[in-house]
Backbone bond lengths (Angstrom), bond angles and torsions (degrees), N, CA, C in turn:
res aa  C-N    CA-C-N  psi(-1)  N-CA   C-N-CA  omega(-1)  CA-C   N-CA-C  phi
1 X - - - 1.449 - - 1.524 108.94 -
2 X 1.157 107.36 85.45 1.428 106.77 -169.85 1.502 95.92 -111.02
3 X 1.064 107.98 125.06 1.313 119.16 157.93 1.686 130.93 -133.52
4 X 1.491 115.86 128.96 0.773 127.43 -179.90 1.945 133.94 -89.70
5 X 1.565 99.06 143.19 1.223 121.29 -150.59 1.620 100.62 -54.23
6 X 1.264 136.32 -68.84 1.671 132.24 148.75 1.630 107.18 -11.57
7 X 1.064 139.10 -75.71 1.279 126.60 173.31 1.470 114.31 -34.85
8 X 0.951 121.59 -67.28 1.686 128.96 -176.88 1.647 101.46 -44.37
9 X 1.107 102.99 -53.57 1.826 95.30 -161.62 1.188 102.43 -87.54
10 X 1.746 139.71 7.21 1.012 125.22 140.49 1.255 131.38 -56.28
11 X 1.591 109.38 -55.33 1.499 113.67 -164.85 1.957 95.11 -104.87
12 X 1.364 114.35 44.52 1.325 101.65 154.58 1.411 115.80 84.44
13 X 1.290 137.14 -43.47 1.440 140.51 -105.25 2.145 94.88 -123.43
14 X 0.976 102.03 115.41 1.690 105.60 161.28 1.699 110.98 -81.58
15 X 1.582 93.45 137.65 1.544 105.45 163.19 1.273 120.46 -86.79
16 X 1.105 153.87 149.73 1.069 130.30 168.47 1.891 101.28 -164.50
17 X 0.973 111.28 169.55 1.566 127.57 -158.61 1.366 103.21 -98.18
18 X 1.532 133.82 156.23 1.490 129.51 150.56 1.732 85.83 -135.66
19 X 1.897 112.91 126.72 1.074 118.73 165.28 0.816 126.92 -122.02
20 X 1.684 132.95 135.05 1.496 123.18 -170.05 1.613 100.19 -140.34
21 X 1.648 131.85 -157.16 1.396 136.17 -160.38 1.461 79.90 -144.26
22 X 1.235 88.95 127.11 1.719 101.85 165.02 1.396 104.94 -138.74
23 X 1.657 107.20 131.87 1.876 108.01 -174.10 1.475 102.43 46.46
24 X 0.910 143.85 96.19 1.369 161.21 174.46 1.654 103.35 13.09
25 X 1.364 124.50 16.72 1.820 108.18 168.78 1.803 91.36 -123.24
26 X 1.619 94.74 162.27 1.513 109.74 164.54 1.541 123.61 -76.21
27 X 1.106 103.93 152.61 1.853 105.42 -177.93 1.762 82.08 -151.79
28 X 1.702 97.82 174.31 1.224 127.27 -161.79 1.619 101.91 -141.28
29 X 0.865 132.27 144.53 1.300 126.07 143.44 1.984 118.98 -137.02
30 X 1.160 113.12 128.27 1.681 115.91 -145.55 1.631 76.95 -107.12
31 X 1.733 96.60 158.42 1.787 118.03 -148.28 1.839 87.11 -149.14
32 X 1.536 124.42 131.60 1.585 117.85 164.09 1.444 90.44 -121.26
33 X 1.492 95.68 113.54 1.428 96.94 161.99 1.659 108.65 -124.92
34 X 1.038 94.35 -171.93 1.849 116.09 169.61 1.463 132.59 -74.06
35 X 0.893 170.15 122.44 1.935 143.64 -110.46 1.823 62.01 -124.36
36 X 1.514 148.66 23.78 1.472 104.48 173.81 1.695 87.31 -130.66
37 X 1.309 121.14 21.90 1.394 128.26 179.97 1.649 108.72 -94.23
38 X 1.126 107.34 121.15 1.804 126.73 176.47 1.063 105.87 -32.40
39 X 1.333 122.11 154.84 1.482 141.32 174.95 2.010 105.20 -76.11
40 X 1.546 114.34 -53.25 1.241 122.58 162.68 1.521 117.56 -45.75
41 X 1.462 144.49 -18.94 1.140 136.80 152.55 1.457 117.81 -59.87
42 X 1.175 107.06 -47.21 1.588 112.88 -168.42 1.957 108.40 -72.12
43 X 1.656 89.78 -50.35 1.742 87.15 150.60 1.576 147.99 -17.08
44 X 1.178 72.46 -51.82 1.851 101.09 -159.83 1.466 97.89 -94.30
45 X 1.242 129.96 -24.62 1.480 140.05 170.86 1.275 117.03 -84.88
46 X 1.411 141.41 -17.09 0.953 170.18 161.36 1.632 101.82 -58.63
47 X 1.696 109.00 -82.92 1.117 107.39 -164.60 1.513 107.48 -57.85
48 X 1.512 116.09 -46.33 1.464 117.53 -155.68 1.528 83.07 -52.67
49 X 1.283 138.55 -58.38 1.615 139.63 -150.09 1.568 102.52 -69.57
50 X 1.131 133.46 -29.48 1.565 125.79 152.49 0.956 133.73 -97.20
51 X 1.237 116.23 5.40 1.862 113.19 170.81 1.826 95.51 86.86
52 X 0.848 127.08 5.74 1.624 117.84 -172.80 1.723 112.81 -79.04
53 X 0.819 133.48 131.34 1.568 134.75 177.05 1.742 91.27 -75.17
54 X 1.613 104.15 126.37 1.442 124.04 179.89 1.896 106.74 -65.69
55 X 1.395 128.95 -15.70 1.138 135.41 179.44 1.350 105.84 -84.75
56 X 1.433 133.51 7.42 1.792 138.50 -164.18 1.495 100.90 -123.83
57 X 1.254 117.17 -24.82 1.538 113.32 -140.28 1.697 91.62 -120.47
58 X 1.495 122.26 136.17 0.972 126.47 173.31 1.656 109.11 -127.51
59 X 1.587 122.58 150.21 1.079 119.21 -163.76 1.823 105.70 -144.42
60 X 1.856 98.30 134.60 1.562 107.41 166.48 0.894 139.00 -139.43
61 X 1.176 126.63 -165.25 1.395 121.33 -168.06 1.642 110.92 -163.23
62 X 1.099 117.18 114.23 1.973 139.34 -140.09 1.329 99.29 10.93
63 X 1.208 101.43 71.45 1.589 102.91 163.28 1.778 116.71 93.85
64 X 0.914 98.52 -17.71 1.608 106.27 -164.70 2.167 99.18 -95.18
65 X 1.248 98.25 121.49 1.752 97.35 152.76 1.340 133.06 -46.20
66 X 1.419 143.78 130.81 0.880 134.09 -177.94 1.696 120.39 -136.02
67 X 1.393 117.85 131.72 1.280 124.72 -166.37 1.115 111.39 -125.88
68 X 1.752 109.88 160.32 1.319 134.08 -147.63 1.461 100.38 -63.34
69 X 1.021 127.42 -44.81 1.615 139.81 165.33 1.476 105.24 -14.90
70 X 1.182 114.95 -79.33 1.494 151.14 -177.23 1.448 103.93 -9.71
71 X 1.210 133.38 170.45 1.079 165.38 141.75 1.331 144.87 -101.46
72 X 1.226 158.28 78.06 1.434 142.69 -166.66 0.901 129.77 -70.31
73 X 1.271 130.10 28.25 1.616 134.00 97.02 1.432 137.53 -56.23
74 X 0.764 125.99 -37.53 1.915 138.41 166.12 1.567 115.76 -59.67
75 X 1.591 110.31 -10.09 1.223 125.41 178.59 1.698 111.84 -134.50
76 X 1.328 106.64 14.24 1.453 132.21 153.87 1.947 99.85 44.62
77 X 1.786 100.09 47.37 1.262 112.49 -169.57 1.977 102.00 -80.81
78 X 0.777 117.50 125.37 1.873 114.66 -176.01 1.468 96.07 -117.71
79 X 1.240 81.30 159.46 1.928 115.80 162.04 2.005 111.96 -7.38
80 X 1.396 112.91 112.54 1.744 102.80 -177.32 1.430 104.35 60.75
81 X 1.966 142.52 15.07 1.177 83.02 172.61 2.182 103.03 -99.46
82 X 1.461 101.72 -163.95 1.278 93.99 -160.59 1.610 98.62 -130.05
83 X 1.804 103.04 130.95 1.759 123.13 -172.18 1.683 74.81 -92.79
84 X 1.678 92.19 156.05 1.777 122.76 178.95 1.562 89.84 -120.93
85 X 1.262 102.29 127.08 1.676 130.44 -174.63 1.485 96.75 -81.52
86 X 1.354 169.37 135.93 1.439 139.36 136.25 1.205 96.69 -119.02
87 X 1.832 108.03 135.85 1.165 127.70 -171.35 1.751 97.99 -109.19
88 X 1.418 109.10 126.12 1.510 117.87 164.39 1.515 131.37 -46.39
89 X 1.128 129.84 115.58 1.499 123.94 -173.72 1.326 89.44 -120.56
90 X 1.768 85.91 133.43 2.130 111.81 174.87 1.395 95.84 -107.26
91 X 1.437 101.37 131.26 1.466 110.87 154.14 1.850 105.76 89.27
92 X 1.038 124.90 -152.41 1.134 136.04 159.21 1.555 105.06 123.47
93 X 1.351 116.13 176.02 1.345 146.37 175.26 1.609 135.10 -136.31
């Protein structure tokens, strides 16, 4: 999936990463959106693509929380960079 940087800044569109831990390894799953497209889209695309209930899962970006409100522009998110998925764990041992 190679895509090149001229392509992107034609048609507008940021790449960008959502990474989380599933069964104890990391995975990625990469999102092209529009820097004026909601944070709650990418959410909601996220969960449906792992099965995660959107009420478990919290998501950021260098450190900062980020909500459905949002924009990725307003959080001045660019090209490759990468949101942290964190999924809630109940209980344990």
């Amino acid at each position: 999936m190679a895509e090149n940087s001229e392509t992107n800044a034609n048609d507008g569109k940021v790449n960008l990463k959502v990474a989380y831990s599933q069964g104890g390894s990391e995975d990625e799953i990469q999102f092209s959106v529009k820097p004026t497209t909601k944070l709650g889209k990418i959410f909601a695309a996220f969960c449906q693509r792992t099965g995660q209930d959107p009420a478990t899962v919290r998501f950021t970006f260098n450190g900062d929380r980020l909500e459905a409100d949002d924009t990725v522009k307003q959080h001045e998110i660019e090209d490759d960079d990468q949101i942290q998925a964190h999924v809630a764990q109940i209980g344990g041992q």
